[in-house]
C-alpha positions as CSV (number, residue, x, y, z in Angstrom):
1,X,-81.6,-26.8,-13.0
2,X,-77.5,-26.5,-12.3
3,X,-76.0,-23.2,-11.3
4,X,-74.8,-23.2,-14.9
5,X,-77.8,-23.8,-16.4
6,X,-78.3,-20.2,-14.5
7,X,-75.3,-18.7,-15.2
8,X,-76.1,-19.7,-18.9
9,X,-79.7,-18.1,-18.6
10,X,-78.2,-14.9,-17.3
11,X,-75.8,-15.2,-20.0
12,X,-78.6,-15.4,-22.9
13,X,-81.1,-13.1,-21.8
14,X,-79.1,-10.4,-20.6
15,X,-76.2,-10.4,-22.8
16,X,-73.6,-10.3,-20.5
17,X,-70.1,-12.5,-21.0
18,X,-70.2,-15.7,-19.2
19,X,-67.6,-14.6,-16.8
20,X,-69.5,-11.4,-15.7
21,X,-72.6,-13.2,-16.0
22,X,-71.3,-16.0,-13.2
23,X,-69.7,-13.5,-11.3
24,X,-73.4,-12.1,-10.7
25,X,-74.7,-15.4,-10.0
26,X,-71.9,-16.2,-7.5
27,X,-72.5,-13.0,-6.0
28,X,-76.1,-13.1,-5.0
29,X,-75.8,-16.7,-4.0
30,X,-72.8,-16.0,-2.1
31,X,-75.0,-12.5,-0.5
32,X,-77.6,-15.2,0.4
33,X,-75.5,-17.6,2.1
34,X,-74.1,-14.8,4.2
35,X,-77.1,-13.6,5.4
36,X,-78.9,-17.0,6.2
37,X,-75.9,-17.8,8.1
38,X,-76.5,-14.6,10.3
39,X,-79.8,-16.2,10.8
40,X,-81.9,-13.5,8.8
41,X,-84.7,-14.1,6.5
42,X,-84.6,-13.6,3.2
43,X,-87.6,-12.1,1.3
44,X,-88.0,-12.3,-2.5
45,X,-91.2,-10.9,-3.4
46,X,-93.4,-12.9,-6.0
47,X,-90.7,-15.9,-5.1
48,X,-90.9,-16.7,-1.3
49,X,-89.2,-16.7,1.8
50,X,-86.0,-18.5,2.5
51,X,-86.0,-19.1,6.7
52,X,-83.1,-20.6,9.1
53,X,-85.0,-23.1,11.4
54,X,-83.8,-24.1,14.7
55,X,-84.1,-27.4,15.5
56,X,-84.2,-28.6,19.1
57,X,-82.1,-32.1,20.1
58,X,-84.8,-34.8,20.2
59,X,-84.4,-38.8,20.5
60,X,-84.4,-40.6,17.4
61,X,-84.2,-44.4,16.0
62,X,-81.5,-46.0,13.7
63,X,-83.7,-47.9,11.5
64,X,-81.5,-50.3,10.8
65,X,-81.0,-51.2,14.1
66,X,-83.5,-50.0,15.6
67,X,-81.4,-48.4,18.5
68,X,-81.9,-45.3,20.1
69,X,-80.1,-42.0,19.0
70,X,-79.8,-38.7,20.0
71,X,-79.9,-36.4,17.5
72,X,-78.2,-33.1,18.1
73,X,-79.5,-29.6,17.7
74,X,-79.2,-28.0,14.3
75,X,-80.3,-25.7,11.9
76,X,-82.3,-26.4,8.8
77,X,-83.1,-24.0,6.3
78,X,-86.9,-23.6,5.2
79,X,-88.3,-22.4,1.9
80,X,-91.6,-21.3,2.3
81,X,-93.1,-20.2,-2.0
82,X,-95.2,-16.7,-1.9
83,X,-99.0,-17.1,-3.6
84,X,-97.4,-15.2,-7.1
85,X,-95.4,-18.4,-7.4
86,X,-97.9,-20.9,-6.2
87,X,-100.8,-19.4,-8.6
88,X,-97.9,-19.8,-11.2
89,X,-97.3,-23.4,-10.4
90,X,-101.0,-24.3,-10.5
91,X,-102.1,-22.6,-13.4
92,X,-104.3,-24.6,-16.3
């Protein structure tokens, strides 16, 4: 699923115009990427947790080369799915 494929969703069950309808979508995924990049968590319940990570410089290997690297320090972002979702997921 694209953002537009969203958009379009928001668009058919809602009834809103396409243009409001990806001005919401831009909006809460913009509100999201703001926040994660202040390093808070973001909690949607019956969805799960979205989580910025720090991850510490380590030594690595090219494995094409085979070559020791050193990877630098970064941050990754974590999804971690609430029990709602899962039990939806796994449902017969």
């Amino acid at each position: 699923m694209t953002k537009i494929d969203i958009i379009q969703n928001v668009y058919d069950k809602l009834g809103f115009s396409k243009k409001d309808a990806a001005k919401i979508v831009e909006s809460v995924f913009d509100i999201m990427k703001e926040e994660l990049e202040k390093g808070e968590k973001i909690k949607i319940s019956g969805f799960g947790n979205f989580v910025v990570k720090e991850k510490k410089a380590r030594r690595g290997r090219n494995p094409q080369t085979g070559s020791e690297i050193e990877i630098s320090p970064r941050k990754v972002l974590t999804f971690k799915s609430s029990q709602v979702l899962r039990k939806a997921l796994n449902k017969k």
